[in-house]
C-alpha positions as MATLAB code, in Angstrom:
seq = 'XXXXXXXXXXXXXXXXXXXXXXXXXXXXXXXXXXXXXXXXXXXXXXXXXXXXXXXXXXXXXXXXXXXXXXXXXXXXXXXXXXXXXXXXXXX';
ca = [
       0.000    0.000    0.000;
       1.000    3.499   -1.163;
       0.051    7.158    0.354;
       0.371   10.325   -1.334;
       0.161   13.432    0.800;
      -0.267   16.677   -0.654;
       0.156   19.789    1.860;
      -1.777   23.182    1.104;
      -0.170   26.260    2.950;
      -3.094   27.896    4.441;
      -6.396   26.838    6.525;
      -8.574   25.947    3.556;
     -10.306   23.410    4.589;
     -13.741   23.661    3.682;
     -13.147   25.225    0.082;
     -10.319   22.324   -0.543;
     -13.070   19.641    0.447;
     -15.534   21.286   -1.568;
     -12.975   21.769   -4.730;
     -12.185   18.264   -4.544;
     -16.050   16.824   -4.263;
     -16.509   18.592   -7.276;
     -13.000   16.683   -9.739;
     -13.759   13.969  -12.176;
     -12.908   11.122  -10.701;
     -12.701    8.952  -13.510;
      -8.900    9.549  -12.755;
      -8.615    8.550   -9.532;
     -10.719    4.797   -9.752;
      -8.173    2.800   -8.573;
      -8.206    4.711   -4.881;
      -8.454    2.971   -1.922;
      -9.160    5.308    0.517;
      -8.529    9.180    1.030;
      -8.643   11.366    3.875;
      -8.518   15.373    4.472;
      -7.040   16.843    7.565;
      -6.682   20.319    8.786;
      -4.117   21.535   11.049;
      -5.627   25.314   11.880;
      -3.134   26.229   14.236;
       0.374   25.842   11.844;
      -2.058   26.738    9.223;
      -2.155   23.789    6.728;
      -4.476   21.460    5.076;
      -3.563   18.103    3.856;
      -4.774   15.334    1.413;
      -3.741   11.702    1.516;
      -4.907    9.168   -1.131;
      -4.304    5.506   -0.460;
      -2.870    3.236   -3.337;
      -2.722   -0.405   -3.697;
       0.710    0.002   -5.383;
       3.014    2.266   -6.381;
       2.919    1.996   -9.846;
      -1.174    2.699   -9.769;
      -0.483    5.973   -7.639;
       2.493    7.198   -9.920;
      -0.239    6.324  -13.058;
      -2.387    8.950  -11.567;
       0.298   11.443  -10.402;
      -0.208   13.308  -13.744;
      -3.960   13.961  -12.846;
      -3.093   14.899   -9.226;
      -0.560   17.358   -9.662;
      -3.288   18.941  -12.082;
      -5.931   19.111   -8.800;
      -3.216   20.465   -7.137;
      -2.071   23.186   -9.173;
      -5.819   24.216   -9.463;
      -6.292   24.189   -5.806;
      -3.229   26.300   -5.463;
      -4.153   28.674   -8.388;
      -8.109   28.963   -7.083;
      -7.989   28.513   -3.614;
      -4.303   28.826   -1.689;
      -2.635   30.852   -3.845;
       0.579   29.145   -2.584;
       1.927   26.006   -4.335;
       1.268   22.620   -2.988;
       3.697   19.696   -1.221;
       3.404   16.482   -2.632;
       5.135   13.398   -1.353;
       4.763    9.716   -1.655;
       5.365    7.227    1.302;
       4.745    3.583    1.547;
       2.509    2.542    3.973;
       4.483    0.475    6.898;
       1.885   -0.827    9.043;
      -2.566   -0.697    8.812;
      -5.203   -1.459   11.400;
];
């Protein structure tokens, strides 16, 4: 299993949530699992997208550096973070 995190400068949490129920998700059918979380007090609002392997997160990398960019361009203003971790351990 494969995470990709992508940090948005800022405490957008709402409007990020709302930007990204509205995305085509044809894109993005091989997910298993996202989440959203906000950290208000450093400011910062987070995305991580669950992958059965890496090579199906890398496929989709294209279309989420896209959401990204458009978050950053409509919303934060600020460019995004994005990193990729392997998932070590899952309850």
């Amino acid at each position: 299993m494969h995470a990709r995190v992508i940090t948005f400068p800022g405490n957008h949490v709402k409007e990020v949530v709302e930007f990204l129920k509205k995305i085509d998700k044809k894109d993005f059918e091989d997910i298993k699992g996202h989440f959203v979380l906000a950290d208000p007090s450093n400011e910062k609002t987070m995305t991580v997208t669950l992958w059965e392997s890496r090579d199906t997160l890398e496929a989709t990398m294209p279309a989420a550096e896209k959401v990204a960019k458009e978050i950053a361009k409509d919303i934060t203003g600020m460019p995004p973070q994005i990193e990729v971790y392997e998932v070590a351990d899952q309850s």
